[in-house]
N, C-alpha and C positions, 0 to 999 in steps of 0.2 A: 532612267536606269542609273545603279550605281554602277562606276568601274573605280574598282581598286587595279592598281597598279603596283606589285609587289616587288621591290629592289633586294636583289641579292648580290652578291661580292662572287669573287674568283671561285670558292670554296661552297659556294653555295647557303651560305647563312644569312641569315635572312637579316636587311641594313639598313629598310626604313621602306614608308609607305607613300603612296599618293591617291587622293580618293576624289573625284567631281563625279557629283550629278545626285539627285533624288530619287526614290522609289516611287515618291508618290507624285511623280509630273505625267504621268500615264495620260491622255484625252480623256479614255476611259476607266473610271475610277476599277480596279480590282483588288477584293477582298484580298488581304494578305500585304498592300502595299505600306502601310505603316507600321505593322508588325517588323517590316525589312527593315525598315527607315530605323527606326527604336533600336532596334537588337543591335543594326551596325553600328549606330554613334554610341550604345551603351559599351558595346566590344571596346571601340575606337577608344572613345574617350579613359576606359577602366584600363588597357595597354597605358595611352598617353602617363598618365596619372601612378601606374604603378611604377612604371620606369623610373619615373619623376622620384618618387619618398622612396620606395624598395632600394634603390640602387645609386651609383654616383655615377651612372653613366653620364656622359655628356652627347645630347643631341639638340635638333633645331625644330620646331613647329611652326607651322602656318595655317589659318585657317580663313574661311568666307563662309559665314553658313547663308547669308543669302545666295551663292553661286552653288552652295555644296561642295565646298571644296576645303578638302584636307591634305597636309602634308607632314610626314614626320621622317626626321633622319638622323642616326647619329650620325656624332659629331669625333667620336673618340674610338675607342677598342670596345668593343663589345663584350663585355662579363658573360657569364652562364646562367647568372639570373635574366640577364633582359633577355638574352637565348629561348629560354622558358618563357618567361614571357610573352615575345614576339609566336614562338609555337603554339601556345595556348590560343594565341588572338586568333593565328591564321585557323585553328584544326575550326575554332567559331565560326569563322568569315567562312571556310568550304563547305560548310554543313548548312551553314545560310543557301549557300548557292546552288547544292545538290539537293534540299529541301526546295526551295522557289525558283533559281535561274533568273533565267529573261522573263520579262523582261524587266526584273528586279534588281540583278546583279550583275555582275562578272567579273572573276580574275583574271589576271593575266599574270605573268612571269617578267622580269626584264634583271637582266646580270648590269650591272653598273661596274 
């Protein structure tokens, strides 16, 4: 399963992400598992990448694709483009979740 882990601030805007695990480590293989696996690194990766050239935000990435493990945070003040941005990713990532679930995905919340 993936879990994202979704870091918000005081105020609630959303101030960076953390992601382990795969869709497709299931025993038993089900239809729909790489569908998941695709659509979240296409999300993931198309966030990472637009923050990146779109804006001059300053943030931090990490990754492991053999553990499945992503992590992105800024680093500075947050503009209203990566705002949108970051909105866009998540409204992706909940529609993954409320289309497939478990044991494909899960959000969660955390205030940092």
């Amino acid at each position: 399963m993936i879990c994202v882990t979704v870091l918000t601030d005081s105020e609630h805007r959303y101030i960076g992400i953390s992601m382990t695990g795969h869709a497709g480590l299931a025993e038993d293989h089900q239809e729909g598992q790489e569908l998941v696996c695709a659509a979240v690194s296409a999300l993931t990766l198309n966030m990472a990448n637009s923050v990146e050239h779109f804006t001059g935000d300053e943030f931090e990435a990490d990754e492991d694709e053999e553990r499945g493990y992503f992590s992105f945070r800024f680093t500075s003040d947050i503009s209203s483009e990566s705002q949108l941005l970051m909105n866009s990713f998540l409204f992706g990532l909940l529609d993954i979740e409320e289309s497939y679930g478990e044991p494909y995905i899960k959000i969660c919340f955390k205030e940092v």
